[in-house]
matplotlib code that plots the C-alpha trace (Angstrom):
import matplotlib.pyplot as plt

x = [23.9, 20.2, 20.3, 23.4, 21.6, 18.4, 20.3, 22.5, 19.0, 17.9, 20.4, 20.5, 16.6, 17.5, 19.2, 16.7, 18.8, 16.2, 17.7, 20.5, 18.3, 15.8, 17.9, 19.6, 16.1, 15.3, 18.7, 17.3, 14.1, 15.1, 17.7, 15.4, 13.0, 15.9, 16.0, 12.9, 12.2, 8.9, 8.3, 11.6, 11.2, 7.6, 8.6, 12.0, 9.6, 7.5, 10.0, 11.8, 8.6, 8.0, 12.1, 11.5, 8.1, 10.0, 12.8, 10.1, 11.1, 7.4, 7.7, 10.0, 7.9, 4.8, 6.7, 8.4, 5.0, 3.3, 5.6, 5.3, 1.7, 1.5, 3.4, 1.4, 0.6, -1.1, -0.5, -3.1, -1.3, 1.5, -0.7, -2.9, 0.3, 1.4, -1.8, -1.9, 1.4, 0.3, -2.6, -0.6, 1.7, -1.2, -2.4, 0.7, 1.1, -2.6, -4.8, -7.2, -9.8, -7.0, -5.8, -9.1, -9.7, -7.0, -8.1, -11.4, -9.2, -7.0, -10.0, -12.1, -9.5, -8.9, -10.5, -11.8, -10.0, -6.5, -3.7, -3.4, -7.3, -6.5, -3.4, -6.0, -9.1, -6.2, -5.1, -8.8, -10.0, -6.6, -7.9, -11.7, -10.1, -8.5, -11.9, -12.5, -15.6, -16.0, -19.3, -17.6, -14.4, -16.2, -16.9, -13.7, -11.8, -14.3, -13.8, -9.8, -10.1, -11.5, -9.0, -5.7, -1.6, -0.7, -4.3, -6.0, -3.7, -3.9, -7.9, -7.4, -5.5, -7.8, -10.6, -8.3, -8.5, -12.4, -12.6, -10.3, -12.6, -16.0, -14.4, -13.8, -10.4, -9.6, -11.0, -8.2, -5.4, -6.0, -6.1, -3.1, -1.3, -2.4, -0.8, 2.3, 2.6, 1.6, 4.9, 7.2, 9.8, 9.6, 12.5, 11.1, 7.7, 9.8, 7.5, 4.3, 5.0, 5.8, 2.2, 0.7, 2.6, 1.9, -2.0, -1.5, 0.3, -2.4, -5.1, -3.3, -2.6, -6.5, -7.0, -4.7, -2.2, 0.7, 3.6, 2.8, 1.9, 5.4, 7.1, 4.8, 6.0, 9.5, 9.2, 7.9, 10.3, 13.2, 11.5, 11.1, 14.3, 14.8, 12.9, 14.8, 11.1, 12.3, 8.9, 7.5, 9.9, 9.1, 5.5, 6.2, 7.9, 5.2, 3.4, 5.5, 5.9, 2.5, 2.0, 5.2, 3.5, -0.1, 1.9, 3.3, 6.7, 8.8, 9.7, 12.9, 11.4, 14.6, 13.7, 10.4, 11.6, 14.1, 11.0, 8.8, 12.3, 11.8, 8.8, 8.3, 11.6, 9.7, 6.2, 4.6, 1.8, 0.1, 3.4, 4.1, 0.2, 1.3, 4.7, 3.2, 0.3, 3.2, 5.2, 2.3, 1.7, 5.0, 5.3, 2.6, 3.5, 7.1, 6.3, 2.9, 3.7, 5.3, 2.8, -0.1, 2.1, 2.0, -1.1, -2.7, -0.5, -2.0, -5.1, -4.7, -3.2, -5.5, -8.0, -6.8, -5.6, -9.3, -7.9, -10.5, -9.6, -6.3, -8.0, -10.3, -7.3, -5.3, -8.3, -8.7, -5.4, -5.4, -8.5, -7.3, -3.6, -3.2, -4.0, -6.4, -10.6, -13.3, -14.7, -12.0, -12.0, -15.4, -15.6, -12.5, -14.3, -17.6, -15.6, -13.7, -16.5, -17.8, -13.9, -13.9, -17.5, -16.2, -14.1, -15.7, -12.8, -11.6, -15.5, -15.7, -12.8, -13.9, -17.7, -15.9, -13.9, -16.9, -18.4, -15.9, -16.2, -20.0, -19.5, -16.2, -18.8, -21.5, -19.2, -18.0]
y = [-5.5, -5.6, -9.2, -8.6, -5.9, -7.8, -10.1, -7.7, -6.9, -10.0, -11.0, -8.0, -8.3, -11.9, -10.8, -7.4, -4.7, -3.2, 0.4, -1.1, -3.2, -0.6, 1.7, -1.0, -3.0, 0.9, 1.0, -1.9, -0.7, 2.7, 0.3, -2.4, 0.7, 2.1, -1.3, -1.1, -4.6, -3.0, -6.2, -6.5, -2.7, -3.2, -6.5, -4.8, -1.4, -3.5, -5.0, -2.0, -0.2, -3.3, -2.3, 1.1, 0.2, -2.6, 0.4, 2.9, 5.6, 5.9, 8.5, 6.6, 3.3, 5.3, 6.7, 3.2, 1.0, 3.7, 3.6, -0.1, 0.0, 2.4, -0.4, -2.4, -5.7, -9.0, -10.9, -9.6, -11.6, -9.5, -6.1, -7.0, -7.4, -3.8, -2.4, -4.0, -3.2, 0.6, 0.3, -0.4, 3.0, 5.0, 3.7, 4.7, 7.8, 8.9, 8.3, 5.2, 6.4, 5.9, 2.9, 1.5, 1.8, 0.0, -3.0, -2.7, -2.6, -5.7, -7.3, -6.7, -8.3, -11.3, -14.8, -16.3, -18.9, -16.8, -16.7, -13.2, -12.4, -13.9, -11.0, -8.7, -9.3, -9.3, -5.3, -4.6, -5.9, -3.4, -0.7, -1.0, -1.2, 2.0, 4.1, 2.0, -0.1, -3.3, -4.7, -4.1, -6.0, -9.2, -11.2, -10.4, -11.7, -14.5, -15.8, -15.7, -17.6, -20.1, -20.7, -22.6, -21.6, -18.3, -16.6, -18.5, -17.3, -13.4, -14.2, -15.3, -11.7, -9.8, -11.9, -11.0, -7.6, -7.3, -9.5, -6.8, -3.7, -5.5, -6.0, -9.5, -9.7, -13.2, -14.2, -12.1, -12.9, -16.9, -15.3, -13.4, -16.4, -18.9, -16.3, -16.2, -20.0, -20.7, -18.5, -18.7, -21.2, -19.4, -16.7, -14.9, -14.5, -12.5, -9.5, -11.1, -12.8, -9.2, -8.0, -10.7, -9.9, -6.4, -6.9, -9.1, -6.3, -3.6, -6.4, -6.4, -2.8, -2.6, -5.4, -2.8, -5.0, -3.3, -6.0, -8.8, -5.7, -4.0, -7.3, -8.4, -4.8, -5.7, -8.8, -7.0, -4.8, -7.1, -8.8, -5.9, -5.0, -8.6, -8.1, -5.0, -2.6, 0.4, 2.3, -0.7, -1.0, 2.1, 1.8, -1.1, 0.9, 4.2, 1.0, 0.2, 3.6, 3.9, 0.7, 1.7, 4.9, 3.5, 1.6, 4.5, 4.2, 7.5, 6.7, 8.1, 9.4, 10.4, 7.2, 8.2, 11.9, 9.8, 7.7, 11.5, 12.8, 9.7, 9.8, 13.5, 13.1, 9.5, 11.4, 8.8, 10.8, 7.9, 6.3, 9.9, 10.3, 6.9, 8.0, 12.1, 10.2, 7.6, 10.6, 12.9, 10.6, 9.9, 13.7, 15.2, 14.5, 16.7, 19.1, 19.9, 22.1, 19.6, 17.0, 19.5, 20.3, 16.5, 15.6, 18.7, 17.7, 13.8, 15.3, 17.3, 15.0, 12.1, 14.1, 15.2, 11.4, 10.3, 8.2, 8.3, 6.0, 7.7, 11.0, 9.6, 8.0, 11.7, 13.4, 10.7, 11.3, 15.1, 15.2, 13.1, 14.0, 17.7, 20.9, 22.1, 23.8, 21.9, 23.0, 21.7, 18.5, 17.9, 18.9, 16.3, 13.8, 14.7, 14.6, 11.0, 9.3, 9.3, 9.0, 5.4, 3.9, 1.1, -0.1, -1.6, -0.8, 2.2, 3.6, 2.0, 4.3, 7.6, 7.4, 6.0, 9.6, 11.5, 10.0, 10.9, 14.6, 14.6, 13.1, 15.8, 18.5, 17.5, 17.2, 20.7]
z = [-27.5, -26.5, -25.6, -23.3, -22.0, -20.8, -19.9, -17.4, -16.4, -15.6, -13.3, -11.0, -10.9, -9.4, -7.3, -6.0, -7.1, -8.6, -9.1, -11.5, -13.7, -14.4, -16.6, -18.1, -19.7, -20.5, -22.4, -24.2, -25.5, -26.7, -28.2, -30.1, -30.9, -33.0, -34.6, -34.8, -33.2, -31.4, -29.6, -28.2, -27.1, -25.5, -23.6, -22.6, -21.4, -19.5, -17.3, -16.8, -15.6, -13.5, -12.4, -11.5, -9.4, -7.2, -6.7, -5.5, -9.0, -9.8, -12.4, -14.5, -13.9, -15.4, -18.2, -19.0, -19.0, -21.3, -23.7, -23.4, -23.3, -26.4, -28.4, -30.9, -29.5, -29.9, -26.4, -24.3, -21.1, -21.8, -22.2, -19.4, -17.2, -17.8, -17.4, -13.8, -13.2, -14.0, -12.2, -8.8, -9.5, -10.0, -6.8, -5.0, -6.5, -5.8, -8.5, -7.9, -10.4, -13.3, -11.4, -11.5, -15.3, -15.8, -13.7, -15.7, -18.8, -18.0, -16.8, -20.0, -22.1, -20.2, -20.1, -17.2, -15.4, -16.8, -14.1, -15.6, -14.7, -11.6, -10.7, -12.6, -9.8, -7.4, -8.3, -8.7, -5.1, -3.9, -5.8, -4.4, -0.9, -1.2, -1.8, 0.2, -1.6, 0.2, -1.4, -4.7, -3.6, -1.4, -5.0, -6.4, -3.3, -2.7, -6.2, -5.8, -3.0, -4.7, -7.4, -7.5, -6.3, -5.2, -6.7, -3.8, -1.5, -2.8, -2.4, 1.4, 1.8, 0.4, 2.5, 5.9, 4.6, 4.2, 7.8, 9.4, 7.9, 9.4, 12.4, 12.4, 13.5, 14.6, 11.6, 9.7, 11.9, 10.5, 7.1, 6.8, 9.0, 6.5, 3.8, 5.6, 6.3, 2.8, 1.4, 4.3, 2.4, -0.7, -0.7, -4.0, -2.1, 0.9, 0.4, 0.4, 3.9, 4.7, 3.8, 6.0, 9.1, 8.5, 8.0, 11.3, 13.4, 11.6, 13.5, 16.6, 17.0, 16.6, 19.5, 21.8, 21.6, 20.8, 22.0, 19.0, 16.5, 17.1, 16.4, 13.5, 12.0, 12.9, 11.3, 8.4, 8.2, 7.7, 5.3, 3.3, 3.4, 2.0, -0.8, -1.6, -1.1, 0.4, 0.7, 2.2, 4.8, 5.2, 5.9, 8.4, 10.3, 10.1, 12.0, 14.1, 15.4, 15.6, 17.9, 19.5, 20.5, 21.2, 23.8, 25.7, 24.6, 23.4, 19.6, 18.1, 14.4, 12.7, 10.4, 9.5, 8.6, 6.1, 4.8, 5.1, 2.6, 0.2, -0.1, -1.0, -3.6, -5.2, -5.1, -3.0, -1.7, 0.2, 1.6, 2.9, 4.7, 6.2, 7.6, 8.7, 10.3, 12.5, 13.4, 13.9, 16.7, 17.7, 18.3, 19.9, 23.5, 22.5, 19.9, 19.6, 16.5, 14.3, 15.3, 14.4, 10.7, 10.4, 11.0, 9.2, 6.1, 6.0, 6.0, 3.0, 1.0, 1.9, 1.1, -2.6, -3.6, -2.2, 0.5, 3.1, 5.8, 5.8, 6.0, 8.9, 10.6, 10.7, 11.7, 14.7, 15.8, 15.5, 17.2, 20.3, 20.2, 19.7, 21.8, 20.3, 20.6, 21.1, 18.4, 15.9, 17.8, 16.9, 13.7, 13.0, 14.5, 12.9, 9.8, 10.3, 11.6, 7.4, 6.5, 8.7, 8.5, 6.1, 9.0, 12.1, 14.3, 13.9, 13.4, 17.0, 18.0, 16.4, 18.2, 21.6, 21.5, 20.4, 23.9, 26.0, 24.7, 25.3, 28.8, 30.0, 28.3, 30.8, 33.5, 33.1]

ax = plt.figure().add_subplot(projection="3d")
ax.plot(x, y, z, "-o")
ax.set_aspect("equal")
plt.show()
């Protein structure tokens, strides 16, 4: 019974359908724990933890790789794995201090030169982004890039990243294309192409232009969508509206208020920042109130999952989007100018509109 079941498993996972292997690798464990075959159950935990994370059920992943994680084990590859694979639900669901431990965990237990260590420095160098800590996550990245296969590759990434915060920005757009080139003919790498055209759109959008970033989004979208990621299809498009709207162009949301809906029901706080910040934006021009709800919202819950650049982003666009006082402008702007000083770009951005309210204060 518990081999069929795995094996069940196994082939919808080949083939994406994430939501239908989960619960059946789950079935297995609570199985093979009654069997008491605990190494069966923790393998068969893991991987349905890893299930429910590529479906977007974070809850169920969490509960599924702690119980895997508190099964006795001697293969600390296989430990280490779950621990990263925790780490980057954590992350999602708003907690990068426990995320972080358990990089530092899986990192502790692993030897150098592991491929394991490898995805380990990997997580970490996401996790230090998200504070975001960039001195703390240079090494990391720089050390990935100089290792072999896909770890090299996931280094170069995480270099585009760190280029794109300093303000380096063609120097990320050959990063994340080298990324995408690297993986292009690789079908089970679908989603990792779809990070790099993202990160290139994200670069693009922060050029001002918004034509290649809306089709880099789109692009990312359908890939995505490939890959079976919901969530992240989801974010690509929060992007896409974003460029769309930084263009001038009117932006039906009705998709984002699904993704706003998901992510609420999935308890994705930082997927739903990204998606109230998009249609914050997307709004304002229409309905002032909503936007103002929106934006208001990101803020808050940026703030409470310690996700400053997201906070600093809302507080931009609330501050130069919305109709409101002075006073509140500035403070927002006072307020997101700490939020974005790790990124060159968008610090640019916050000081250029503190400027222009200095110079239409003189004027008047």
């Amino acid at each position: 019974m518990i081999r069929d079941l795995v094996a069940r498993a196994e082939s919808l996972a080949r083939g994406n359908a994430w939501g239908q292997a989960a619960p059946l690798y789950a079935r297995a464990a609570v199985a093979a724990m009654e069997l008491d075959e605990l190494e069966v159950a923790r393998r068969a935990w893991g991987a349905a933890g890893e299930a429910f994370r590529r479906d977007d059920d974070l809850t169920q992943a969490a509960q599924s790789l702690r119980m895997a994680l508190g099964l006795p084990c001697d293969d600390q590859d296989s430990q280490s794995m779950d621990r990263i694979r925790l780490a980057g639900v954590l992350g999602e669901l708003g907690n990068p201090d426990g995320a972080r431990q358990l990089c530092e965990d899986a990192l502790s237990a692993l030897a150098e030169g592991s491929r394991v260590r490898e995805m380990a420095m990997d997580s970490m160098v996401g996790v230090l982004l998200g504070y975001p800590d960039k001195e703390s996550a240079r090494p990391l990245a720089l050390a990935l890039s100089h290792t072999e296969g896909d770890s090299r590759y996931a280094g170069l990434f995480r270099l585009g990243q760190l280029a794109r915060l300093d303000g380096e920005l063609d120097r990320a757009l050959v990063c994340f294309e080298q990324v995408a080139a690297a993986f292009a003919d690789r079908p089970e790498a679908a989603a990792g192409v779809a990070a790099a055209r993202s990160e290139q759109a994200e670069v693009h959008l922060l050029r001002g232009d918004t034509r290649p970033a809306v089709e880099a989004y789109e692009a990312g979208m359908a890939l995505h969508k490939q890959a079976g990621r919901q969530a992240l299809m989801f974010r690509s498009d929060a992007g896409r509206t974003r460029a769309m709207t930084e263009a001038g162009v009117a932006v039906l949301t009705d998709g984002l208020t699904i993704g706003v809906s998901f992510a609420i029901a999935r308890k994705m706080a930082l997927l739903e920042v990204d998606l109230r910040i998009a249609r914050g934006m997307a709004t304002a021009a229409s309905d002032a109130a909503r936007a103002q709800a929106d934006l208001e919202a990101a803020i808050r819950i940026a703030d409470r999952c310690q996700s400053r650049m997201r906070a600093g982003r809302a507080r931009y666009e609330a501050a130069t989007r919305l109709a409101i006082s002075d006073l509140t402008k500035r403070k927002f702007l006072s307020l997101a100018e700490g939020d974005v000083a790790a990124s060159a770009p968008l610090l640019a951005r916050v000081r250029a509109a503190k400027e222009r309210m200095d110079q239409a204060a003189t004027l008047r």
